[in-house]
N, C-alpha and C positions, 0 to 999 in steps of 0.2 A: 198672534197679532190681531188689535181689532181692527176691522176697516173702518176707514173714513166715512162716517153716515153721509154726507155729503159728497162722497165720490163713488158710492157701488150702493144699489139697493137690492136689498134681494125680498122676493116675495114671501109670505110666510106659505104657502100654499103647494107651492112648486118650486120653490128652492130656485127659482130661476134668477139672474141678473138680468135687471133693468137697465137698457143703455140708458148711459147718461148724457147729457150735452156739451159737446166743449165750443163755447164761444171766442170771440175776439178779446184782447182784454187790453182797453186803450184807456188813456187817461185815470188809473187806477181803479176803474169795474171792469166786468163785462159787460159786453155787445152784442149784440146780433148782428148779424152780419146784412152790408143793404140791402143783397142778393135773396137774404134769407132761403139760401140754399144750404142743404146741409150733405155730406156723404157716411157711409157708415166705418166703424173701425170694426176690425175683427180680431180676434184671437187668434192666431197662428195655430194654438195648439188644437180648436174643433171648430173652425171657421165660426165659431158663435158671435153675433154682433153686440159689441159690449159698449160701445160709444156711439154718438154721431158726432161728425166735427164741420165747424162751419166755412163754406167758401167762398173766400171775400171778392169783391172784383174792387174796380181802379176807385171807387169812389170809398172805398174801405182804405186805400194805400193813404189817399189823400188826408183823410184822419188820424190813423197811425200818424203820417210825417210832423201833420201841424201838432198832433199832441206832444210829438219828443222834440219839435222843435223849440216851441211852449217853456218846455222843461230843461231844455237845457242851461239859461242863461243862472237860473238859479242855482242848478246841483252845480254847475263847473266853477260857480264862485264862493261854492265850499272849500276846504283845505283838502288836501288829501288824505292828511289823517281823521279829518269827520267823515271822510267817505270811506275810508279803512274801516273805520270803528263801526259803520252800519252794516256793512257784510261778514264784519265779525258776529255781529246776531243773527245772522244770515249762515255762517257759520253752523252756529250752535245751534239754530234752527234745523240743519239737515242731518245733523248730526242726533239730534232728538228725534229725529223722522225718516230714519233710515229705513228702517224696515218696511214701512208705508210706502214710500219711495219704489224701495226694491218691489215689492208686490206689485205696483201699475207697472213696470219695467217686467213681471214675467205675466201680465194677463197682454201686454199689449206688444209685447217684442217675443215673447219666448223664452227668454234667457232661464238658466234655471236657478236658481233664491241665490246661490253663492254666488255667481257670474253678475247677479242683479245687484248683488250689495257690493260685490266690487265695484260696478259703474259708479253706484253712489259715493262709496270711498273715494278712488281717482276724481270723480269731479270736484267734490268737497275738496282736496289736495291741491287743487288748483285756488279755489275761494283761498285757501290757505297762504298760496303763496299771495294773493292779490292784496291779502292783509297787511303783508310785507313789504308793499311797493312804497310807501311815505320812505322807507330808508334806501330802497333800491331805487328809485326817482330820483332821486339827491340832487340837482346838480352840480358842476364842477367851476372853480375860482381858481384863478392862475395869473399873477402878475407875468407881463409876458414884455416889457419891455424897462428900461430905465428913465423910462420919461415918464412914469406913474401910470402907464398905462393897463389896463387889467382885462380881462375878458372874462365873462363866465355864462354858464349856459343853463334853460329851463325847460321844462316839458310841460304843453298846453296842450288843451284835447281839441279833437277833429271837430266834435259839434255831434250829428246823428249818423250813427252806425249800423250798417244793417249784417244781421249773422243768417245766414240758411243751411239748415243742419239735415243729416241722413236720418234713417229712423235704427240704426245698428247701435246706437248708442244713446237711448233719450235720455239721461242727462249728461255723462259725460262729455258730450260733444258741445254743447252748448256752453258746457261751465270752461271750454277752453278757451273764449271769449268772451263771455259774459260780467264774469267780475274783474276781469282785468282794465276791460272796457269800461265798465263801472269807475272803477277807484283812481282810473286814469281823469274820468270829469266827460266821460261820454253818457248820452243819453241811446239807447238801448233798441232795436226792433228785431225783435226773433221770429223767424217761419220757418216752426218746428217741419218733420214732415209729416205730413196728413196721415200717414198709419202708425205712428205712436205719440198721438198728442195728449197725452192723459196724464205724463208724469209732469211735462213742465206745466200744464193748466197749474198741477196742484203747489209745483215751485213756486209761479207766481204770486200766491197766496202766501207762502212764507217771506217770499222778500217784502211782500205789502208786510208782514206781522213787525221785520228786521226790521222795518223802518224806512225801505224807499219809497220816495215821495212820489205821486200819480205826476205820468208821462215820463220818467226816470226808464223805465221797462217795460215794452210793449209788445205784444204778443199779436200777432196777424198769423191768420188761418187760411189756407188755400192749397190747390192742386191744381190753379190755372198757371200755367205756363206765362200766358202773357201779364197776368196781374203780376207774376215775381219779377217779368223784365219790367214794369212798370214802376217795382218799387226799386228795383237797383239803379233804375236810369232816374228816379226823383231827384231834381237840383238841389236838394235841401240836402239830399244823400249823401256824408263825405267817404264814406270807406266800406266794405263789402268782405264779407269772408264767407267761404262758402267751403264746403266736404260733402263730397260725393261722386260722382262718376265722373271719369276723365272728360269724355265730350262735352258733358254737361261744365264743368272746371272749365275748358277753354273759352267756352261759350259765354260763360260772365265774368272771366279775363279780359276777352275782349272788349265786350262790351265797356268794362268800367275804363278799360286803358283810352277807350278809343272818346272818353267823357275826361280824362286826366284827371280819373277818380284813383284813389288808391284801394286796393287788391290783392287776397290771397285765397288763392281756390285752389284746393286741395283734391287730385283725381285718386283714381284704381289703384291697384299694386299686383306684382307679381313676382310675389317674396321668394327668392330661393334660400333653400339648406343646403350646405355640405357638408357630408359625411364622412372626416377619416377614417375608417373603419378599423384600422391597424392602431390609432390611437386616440378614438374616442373610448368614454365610458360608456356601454351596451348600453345597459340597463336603463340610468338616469338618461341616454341621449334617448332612447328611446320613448321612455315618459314626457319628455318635453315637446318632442318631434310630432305625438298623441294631441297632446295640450294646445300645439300651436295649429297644427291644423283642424282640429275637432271643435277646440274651445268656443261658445258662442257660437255654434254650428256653420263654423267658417264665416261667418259673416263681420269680417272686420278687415280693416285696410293692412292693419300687421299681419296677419293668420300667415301661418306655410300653406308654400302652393306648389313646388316643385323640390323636390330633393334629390339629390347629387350625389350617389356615395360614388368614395374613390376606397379601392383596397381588396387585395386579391381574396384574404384569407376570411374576413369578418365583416363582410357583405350581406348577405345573405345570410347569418346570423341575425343584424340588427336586424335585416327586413320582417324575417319572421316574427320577431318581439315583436315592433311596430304591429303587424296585424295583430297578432293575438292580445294586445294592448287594445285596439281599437275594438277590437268583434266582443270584447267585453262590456261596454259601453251598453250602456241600458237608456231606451229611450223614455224622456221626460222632462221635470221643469226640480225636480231635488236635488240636491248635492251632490256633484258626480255623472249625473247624469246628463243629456245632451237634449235640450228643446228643438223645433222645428224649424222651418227655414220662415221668412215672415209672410211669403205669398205666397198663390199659385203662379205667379208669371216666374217668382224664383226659381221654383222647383223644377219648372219644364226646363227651363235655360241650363239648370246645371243636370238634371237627366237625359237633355241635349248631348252636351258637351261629352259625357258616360258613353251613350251610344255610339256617337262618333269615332271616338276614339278605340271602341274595343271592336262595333263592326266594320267601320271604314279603313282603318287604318293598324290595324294588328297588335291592338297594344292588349296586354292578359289582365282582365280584373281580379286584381287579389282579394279584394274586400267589397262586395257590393251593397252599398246602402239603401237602395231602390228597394228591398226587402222590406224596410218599413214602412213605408205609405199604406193609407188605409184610405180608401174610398170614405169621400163625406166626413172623414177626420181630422181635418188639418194636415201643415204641409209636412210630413216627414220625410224625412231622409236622411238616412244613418252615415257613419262614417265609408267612405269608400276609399280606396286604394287602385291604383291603376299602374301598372309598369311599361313604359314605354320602350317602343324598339326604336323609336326616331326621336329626338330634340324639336322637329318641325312641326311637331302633332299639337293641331289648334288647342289642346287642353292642357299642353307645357309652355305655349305662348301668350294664352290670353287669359282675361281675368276672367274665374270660374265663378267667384263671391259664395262659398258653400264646403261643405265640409268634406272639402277632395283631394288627396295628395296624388301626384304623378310625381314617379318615379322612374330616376333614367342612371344607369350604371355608366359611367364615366372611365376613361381608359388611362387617362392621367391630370393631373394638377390644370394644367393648361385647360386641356378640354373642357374643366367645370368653367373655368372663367368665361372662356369665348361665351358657352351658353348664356351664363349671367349676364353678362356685358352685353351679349345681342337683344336683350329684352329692352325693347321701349320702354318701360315703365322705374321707377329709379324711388322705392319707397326703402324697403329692409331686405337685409341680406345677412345668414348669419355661416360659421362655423362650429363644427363640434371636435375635439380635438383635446387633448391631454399636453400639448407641445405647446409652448408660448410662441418659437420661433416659427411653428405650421402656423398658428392661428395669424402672424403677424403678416405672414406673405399675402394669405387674401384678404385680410382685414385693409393690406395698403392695396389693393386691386378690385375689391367689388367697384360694383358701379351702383350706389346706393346711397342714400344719404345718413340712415339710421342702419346699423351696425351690429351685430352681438356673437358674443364668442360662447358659445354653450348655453345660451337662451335665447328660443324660438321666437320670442313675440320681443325684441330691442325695444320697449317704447321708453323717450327719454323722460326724467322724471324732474318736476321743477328744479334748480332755476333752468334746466336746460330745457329748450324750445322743439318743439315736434313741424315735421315738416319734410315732403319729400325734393330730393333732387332736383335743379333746375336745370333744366333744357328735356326732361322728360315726362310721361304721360302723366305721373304721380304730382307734376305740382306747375302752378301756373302764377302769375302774379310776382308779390313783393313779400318777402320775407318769409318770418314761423308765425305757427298762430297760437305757440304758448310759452311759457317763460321770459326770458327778456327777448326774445322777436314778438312777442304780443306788447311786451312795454312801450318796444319802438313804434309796432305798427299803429297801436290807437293812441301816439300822439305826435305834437311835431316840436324838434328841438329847434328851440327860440337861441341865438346865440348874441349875447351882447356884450358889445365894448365900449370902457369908459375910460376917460382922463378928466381928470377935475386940477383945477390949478394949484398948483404947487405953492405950499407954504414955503417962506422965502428960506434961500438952501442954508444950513448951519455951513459955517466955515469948516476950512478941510486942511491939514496940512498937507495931503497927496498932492502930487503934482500930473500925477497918472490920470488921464478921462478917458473912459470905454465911450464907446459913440454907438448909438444902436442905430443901424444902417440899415433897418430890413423893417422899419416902419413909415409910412407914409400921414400921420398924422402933422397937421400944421405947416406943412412944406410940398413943391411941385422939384 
């Protein structure tokens, strides 16, 4: 793949990469930001500085808003099939630039080239289904009484929507709102996060090429805290969706609920597995059980984070597979292989969590990943395994975000549950099993909102809608934030009723009259 001469330079001299700039990109250029402050992006993989990106303050948000407010009165009085039809080029656009894509996704996240084209795949899948909304939009006509009276209903956009996205997924995440938002008749402000701003810079360049019009899509840059409460509490602001950390999640829940703004903030997870051991498949559960916690070097809201085997005889069988599955695992960014974690505050938190658990609290490392890190390297850390003698051990409780399976031997069916069910957090929860009727007993007893029976990583896949749990640490707010809970969320259904006067009645020879009694039009 060639690089983008406009997105990497390399010197002819030193082979070195020249950071490049990522600015604001408001009213269809870029900007600089007022501040003209910039911070640096890094490489996960040799902490090398490959970008700068800029951090905007409150007099940045105020441009962003006026330009998408600007924009919106025009794009929302397009049809929705002209605005279908322009992220269909938008479409094909990412689809011609995938690979380009995947690349800024493994110099600025880690991932390794397959993990990075899948991001680009599932996002694109979403664009896809956004193409599909003119028919799934629809609305619906229903004569509803016998006095000519009819009801039917329409879907109008919010106006300016703000998305604030993690950096574990630079496009996917974004594409979970973005073009559904789009084709719904909303005008767009994304803040990306500040350590992998590089792939959507280069997005926004192809939706300008699709064809969306300047102030349509807006792109603001920052790492201040107070500028992002600034932009979600903006009165021009109708709706807010946000992924990332539970506190952070409640914290612009709040906030929006407390403006009777609309909301969906998406926190942690802390996914369990359970293992029948007497009848799952070894082998394949164990490949998967690898995949889900390893994959993207644990850093994803679905990843396995605790595992549950139940079963006297083939326990300790899978467990073994499992490591020697993992301790294969070669560190890097190629196919197959396992990239780094995205910072140094990551690494220490989940080497934290390592420690604690095998000095404080007596739990056996089966597998230690701490082996890879390399001084002045970048963040590594390889797959680890930990067996617990207690359920209450902070690194079977809380979110680790990192490529670390705890593992706790359960004494019966019940016991897996109680632990599932005790966890705050309510994202994914799976079973492995060869039994339809085992898998069905926990499948009606997790406490989770996304589900899987013999795959690790349940993510639902359009039309259905991704979204954890309500009333736990996994989700805050109003609805899903893809499929048709993305349709609902970015817009509002208009419902109208009508009676127009009656052409004078044809004669009848019935003498029978039905009386409709459950309407209130033209009578007290």
């Amino acid at each position: 793949m060639t690089p983008n001469p406009k997105k990497m330079k390399v010197t002819e001299e030193h082979e070195e990469i020249v950071p490049i700039t990522i600015d604001n990109y408001i009213n269809g250029v870029f900007v600089k930001p007022h501040s003209n402050e910039y911070i640096p992006v890094l490489n996960p993989t040799n902490g090398a500085t490959i970008a700068h990106v800029a951090v905007s303050n409150n007099t940045d948000v105020e441009t962003a808003v006026a330009s998408a407010q600007a924009a919106f009165s025009a794009w929302s009085a397009l049809t929705i099939k002209a605005r279908a039809a322009i992220l269909m080029q938008f479409h094909s656009l990412v689809r011609q630039h995938a690979q380009e894509l995947a690349q800024l996704i493994v110099q600025e996240n880690g991932k390794n080239i397959t993990e990075a084209l899948a991001d680009v795949a599932k996002g694109n899948e979403t664009v896809e289904y956004a193409c599909s909304l003119p028919q799934l939009a629809a609305g619906r006509v229903l004569p509803v009484s016998s006095g000519h009276v009819v009801c039917h209903d329409r879907r109008k956009p919010l106006g300016v929507v703000v998305s604030i996205v993690p950096f574990n997924f630079p496009f996917m995440v974004p594409c979970w709102t973005l073009p559904i938002a789009l084709v719904m008749g909303n005008t767009f402000i994304l803040k990306p996060s500040e350590k992998v701003p590089m792939t959507m810079h280069r997005v926004t360049e192809l939706l300008q090429q699709a064809g969306v019009p300047p102030g349509v899509v807006t792109m603001l840059q920052t790492n201040k805290p107070e500028v992002i409460q600034s932009l979600i509490q903006h009165p021009m602001v109708q709706a807010v969706t946000f992924v990332g950390s539970s506190p952070i999640a409640k914290t612009v829940a709040s906030k929006c609920r407390a403006l009777h703004k609309r909301c969906t903030a998406l926190g942690g997870a802390k996914n369990h597995l359970v293992a029948l051991t007497d009848t799952c498949h070894l082998e394949s559960t164990a490949t998967d059980i690898v995949v889900s916690f390893a994959g993207c070097a644990g850093q994803r809201c679905m990843a396995a984070s605790v595992l549950l085997l139940i079963g006297e005889n083939k326990s300790q069988d899978l467990l073994d597979l499992i490591v020697k599955k993992a301790a294969a695992i070669q560190p890097g960014t190629d196919p197959g292989q396992m990239g780094p974690v995205i910072d140094q505050r990551s690494y220490q938190k989940i080497q934290k969590y390592i420690q604690e658990a095998t000095e404080q609290c007596g739990a056996t490392l089966l597998l230690d990943g701490r082996t890879w890190n390399q001084p002045g390297g970048g963040q590594w850390i390889g797959p680890t395994i930990v067996l617990h003698q207690s359920c209450n051990d902070a690194m079977m409780k809380e979110e680790v975000f990192g490529p670390c399976l705890s593992v706790y031997k359960c004494a019966s069916w019940e016991e897996a549950i109680r632990i599932e069910n005790a966890n705050p957090f309510g994202n994914a929860a799976c079973v492995y099993t060869a039994n339809g009727g085992h898998a069905e007993w926990f499948l009606e007893r997790f406490r989770a909102s996304m589900l899987g029976c013999n795959i690790g990583i349940p993510v639902p896949r359009e039309p259905f809608s991704f979204g954890g749990l309500y009333g736990t640490l996994s989700k805050y707010g109003d609805m899903d934030i893809t499929g048709d809970g993305g349709m609902e969320f970015f817009s509002n259904r208009i419902k109208v009723t009508t009676r127009w006067p009656a052409v004078e009645d044809v004669p009848t020879t019935t003498t029978t009259t039905t009386h409709d009694m459950a309407h209130f039009s033209g009578r007290m």
